[in-house]
N, C-alpha and C positions, 0 to 999 in steps of 0.2 A: 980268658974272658970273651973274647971275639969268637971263638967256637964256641963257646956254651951259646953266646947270643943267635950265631948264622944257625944254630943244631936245632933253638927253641920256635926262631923265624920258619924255617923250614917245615918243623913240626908242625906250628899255628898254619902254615898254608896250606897243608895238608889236610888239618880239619876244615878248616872252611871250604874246600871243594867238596870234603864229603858230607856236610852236612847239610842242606839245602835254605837258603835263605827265609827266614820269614818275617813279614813284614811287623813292624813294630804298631801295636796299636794298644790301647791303652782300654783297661779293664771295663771304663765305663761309657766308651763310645756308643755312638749308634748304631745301631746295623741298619742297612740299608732297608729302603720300604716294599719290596720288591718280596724281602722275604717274611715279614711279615705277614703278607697277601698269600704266600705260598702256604702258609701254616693256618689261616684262616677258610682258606677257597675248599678245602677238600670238604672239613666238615657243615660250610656252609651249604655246598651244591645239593651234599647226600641229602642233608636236612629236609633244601628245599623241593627235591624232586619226590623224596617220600610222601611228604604233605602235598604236594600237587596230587600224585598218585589217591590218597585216602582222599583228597577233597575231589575227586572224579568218582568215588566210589557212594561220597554222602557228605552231606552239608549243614546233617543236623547233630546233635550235642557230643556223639561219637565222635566227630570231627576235632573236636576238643579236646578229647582225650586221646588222640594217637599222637600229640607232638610225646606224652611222656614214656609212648613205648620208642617214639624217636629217636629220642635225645639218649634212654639209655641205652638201645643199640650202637649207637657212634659216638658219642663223649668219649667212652671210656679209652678206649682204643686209641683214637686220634688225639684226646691228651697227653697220651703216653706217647707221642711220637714224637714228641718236642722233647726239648732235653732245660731250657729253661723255665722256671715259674710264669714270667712274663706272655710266651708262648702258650705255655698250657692256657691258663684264663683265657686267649684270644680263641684258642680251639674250647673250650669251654663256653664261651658265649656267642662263637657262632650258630651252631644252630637254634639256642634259644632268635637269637635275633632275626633267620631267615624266616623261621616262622612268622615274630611279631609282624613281619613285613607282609608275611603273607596273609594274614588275618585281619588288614588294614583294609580290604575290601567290605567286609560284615559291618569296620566301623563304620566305612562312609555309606554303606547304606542302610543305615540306624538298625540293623540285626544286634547290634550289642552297642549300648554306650558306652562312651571315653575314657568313663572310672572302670567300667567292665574290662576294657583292654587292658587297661593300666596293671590292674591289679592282677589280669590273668598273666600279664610281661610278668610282673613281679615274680607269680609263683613261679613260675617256667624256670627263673633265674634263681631262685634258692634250690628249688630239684637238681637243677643244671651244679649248682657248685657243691649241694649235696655229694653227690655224684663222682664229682671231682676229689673233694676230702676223701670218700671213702678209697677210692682206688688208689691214689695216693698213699693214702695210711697201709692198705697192702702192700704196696712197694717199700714200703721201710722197714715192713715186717719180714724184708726177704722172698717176696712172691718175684717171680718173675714176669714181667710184661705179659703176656698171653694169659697168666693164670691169675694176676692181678684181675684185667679186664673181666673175662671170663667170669671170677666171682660176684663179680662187681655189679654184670650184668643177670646174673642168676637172685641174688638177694634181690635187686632192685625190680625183676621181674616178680619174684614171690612176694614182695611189699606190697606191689601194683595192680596182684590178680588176688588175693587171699580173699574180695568178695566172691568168687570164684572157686575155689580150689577147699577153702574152708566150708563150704556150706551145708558138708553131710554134718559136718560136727560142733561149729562154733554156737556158742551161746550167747544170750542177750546181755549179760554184765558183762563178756567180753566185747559186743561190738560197740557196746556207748563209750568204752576208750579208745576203739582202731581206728573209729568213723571222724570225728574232727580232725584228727592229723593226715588223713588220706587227701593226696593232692585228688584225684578223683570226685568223692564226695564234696572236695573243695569247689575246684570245679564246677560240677553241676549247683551245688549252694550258690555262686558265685552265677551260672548262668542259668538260674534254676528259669526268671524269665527272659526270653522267652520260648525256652525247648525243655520246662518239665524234667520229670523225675526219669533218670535214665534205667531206673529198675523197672520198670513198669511199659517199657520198649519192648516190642515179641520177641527180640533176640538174648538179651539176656536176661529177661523172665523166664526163662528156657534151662537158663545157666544155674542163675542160684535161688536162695531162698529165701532171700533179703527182701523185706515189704510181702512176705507172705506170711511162711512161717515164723520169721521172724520181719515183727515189725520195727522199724528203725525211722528217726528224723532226721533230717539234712541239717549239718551243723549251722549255726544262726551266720557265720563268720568264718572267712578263710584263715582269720587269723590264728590260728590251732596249729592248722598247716603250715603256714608260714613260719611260725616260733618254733615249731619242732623240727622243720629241715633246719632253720639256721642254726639251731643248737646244733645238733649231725655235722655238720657243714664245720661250721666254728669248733668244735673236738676235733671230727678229725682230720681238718688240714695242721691244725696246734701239735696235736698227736704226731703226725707226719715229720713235721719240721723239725718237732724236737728231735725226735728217733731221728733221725737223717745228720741232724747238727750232734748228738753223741756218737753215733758211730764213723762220722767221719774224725771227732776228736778223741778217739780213741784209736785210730789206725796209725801206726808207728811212720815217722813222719821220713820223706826219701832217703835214701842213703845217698851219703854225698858222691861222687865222680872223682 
């Protein structure tokens, strides 16, 4: 008995030299705030420096539509760099918010009133967690990081230019459906005063052929936009979670030691 016991002691000190201590913390702790900020800072800065950049370049209704080529060059990417939920939403909603911050200038000097802010916050932030579902929902599909993003930012670009891109061939019962959910169209409906129809600017009257050959109206209401990112948004982060919650319940669970 006394050798089995000195043979097991022995063994048990054995492992604990070679296995390296780790500290005991409990699943639902805090983490410190420090990393938080680290996981925030990256895509806030890019955010903010891009939008400085565009707002040096024009100040009029353009201005308002680069935060959505913003947010989907960096969302996707830097959401993916976190590894929890928690994490992601805060990279998810930084750049929405360095913007808001930065467009707080136009409020205070009545370029745009307070419900205008308000509501342009608003969309910014369903694009933003649109954005977030949908790349998401690739990664459960098995995409790997890089080609998640990647797709994510390709759809989102072709959602964003299709007045653009569509205009040798779209037709008029096709654009009285694209036209209310487009955060764009939103947008300018939303800041129609006081910087006007953005089709009708020499740069891209040049581009498509929207308000010429074809004629179209500014939706009455962003609320189109709004209801149809959050549907997107609400699918496919659900979509995500679930495929994510079966295949981790389906992976054969450790083998014991």
């Amino acid at each position: 008995m006394t050798t089995h016991s000195s043979k097991f002691s022995s063994d048990f000190g054995e492992l604990s030299r070679a296995v390296p201590s780790v500290p005991l913390t409990s699943a639902s702790s805090v983490e410190p705030w420090h990393t938080f900020l680290l996981s925030v800072l990256p895509p806030f800065i890019l955010s903010a420096a891009a939008f400085l950049l565009c707002r040096s370049i024009t100040t009029t209704l353009p201005l308002y539509f680069c935060p959505f080529a913003i947010i989907t060059l960096i969302l996707p990417a830097t959401t993916l760099s976190q590894s929890t939920l928690f994490r992601q939403a805060l990279c998810a909603a930084a750049p929405v918010d360095a913007i808001a911050l930065l467009t707080l200038p136009a409020l205070f000097s009545a370029t745009i009133s307070p419900t205008q802010w308000i509501l342009y916050y608003l969309l910014l932030t369903i694009y933003a967690a649109t954005l977030w579902g949908i790349v998401r929902l690739f990664i459960s599909l098995r995409l790997s990081p890089p080609l998640a993003a990647a797709t994510t930012i390709l759809l989102s670009f072709a959602w964003l230019t299709w007045p653009l891109w569509t205009s040798a061939f779209i037709t008029a019962p096709i654009i009285t459906w694209l036209i209310p959910p487009h955060p764009i169209f939103a947008t300018n409906s939303l800041l129609h005063p006081p910087f006007g129809i953005w089709t009708e600017s020499p740069f891209p009257y040049r581009l498509t052929t929207l308000n010429q050959d074809l004629p179209y109206s500014l939706p009455a209401t962003i609320l189109p936009a709004l209801i149809t990112h959050t549907i997107f948004a609400a699918l496919s982060l659900t979509a995500a979670l679930l495929l994510s919650s079966r295949r981790h319940s389906c992976e054969p669970p450790p083998a014991n030691q």
